[in-house]
C-alpha positions in Angstrom: 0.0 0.0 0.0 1.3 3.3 -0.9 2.3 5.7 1.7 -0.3 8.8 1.6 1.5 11.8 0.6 1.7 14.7 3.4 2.1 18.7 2.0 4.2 21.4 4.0 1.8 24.2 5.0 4.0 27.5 6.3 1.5 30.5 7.0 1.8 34.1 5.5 4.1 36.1 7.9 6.5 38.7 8.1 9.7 36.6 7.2 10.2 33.6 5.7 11.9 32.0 8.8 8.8 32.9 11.0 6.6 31.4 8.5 9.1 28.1 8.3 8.4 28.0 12.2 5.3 27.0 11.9 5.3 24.6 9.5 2.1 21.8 9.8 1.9 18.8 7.5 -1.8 18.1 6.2 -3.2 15.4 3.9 -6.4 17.0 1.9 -7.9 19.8 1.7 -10.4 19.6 4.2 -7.9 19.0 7.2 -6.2 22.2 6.0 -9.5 23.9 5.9 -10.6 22.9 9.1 -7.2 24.0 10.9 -7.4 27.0 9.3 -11.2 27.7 9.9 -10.2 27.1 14.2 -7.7 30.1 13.7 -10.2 32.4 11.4 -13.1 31.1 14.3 -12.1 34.5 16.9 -12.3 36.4 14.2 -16.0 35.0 12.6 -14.8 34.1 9.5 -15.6 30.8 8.1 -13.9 29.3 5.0 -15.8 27.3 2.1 -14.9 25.1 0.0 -15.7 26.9 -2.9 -13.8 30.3 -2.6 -10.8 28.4 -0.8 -7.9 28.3 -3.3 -4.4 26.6 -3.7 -2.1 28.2 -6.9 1.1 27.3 -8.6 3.1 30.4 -7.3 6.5 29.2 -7.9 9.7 27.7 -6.9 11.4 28.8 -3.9 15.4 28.0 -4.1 15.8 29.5 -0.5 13.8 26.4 1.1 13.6 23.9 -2.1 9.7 24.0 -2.6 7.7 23.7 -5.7 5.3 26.5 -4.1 1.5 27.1 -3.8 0.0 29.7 -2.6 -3.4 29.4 -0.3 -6.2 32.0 -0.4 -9.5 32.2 0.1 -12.0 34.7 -1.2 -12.7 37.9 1.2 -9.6 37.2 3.0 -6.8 37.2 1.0 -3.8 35.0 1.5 -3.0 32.6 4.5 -0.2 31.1 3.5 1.8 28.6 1.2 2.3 25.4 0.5 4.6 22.9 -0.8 2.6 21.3 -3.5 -1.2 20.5 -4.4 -3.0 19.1 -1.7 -4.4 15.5 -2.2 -7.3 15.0 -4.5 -6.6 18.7 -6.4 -5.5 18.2 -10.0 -2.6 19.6 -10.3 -2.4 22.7 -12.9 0.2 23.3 -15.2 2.4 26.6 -14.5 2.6 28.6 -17.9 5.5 30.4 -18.4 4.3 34.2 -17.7 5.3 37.1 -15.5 5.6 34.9 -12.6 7.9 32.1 -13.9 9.7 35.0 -15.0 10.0 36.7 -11.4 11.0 33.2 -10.1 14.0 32.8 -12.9 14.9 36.4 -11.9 15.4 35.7 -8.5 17.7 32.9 -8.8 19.7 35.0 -10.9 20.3 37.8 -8.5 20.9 35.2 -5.9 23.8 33.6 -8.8 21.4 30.6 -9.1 21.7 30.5 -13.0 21.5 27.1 -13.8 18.7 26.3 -11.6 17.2 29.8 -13.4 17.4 28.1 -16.8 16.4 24.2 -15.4 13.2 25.6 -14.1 12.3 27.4 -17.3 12.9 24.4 -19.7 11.0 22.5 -17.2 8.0 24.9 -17.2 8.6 25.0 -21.6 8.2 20.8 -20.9 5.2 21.1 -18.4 3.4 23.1 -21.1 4.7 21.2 -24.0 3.1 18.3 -22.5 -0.5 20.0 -21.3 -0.9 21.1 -25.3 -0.2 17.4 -26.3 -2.7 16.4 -23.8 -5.1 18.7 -25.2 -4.4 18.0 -28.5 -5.3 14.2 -28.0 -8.5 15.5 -25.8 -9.8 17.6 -29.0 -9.3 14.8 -31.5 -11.2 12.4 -29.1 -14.0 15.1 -29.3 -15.7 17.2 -26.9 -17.2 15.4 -24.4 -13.2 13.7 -23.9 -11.8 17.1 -22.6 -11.5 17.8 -18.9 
């Protein structure tokens, strides 16, 4: 039986080592909702489902995580994660401002080659998502996602 797979949850905070403090592993969404719906309780806001949010954001050499970001509608961002939570498909990044941002960063920091290995990745990612498509359109419409 295959072990279920846990995601790193660091909450938004003023530095990054703060937020790495804190750090809580969760297996789905729900869980995460819930712990974050006991924190939001004082305050009486109350997450749902449906305007809860988790994002391709990025890579982040500084700690070595594929990021996502967490946000919910009418309260902005609580945090980050370090992949897609458990039952979530996973969305493709494109390679746009943010990719961009993310390949700038490492070059200021004098991370070059992990600068260019993340943006052939992200040309491979997409790459593969148009194939995908592709084959999803010549099945017809009622194929496609």
């Amino acid at each position: 039986m295959a072990k279920e797979r846990e995601i790193l949850f660091r909450p938004h905070r003023g530095g990054l080592s703060e937020a790495m403090a804190e750090v809580r592993a969760f297996k789905s969404r729900a869980e995460l909702i819930t712990f974050l719906n006991e924190g939001l309780a004082q305050y009486s806001i109350n997450i749902d489902e449906d305007k809860f949010r988790i994002d391709p954001y990025g890579y982040d050499y500084r700690i070595n995580w594929d990021t996502y970001i967490v946000s919910m509608e009418g309260y902005g961002v609580s945090g980050f994660t370090n992949g897609p939570l458990p039952q979530q498909e996973e969305q493709p990044m494109n390679i746009d401002e943010m990719d961009t941002l993310t390949a700038i960063q490492w070059i200021r920091g004098g991370h070059y080659e992990e600068a260019i290995a993340f943006l052939i990745d992200g040309l491979k990612r997409q790459k593969k998502r148009i194939a995908e498509l592709e084959r999803s359109a010549e099945r017809g419409p009622l194929a496609m996602k």
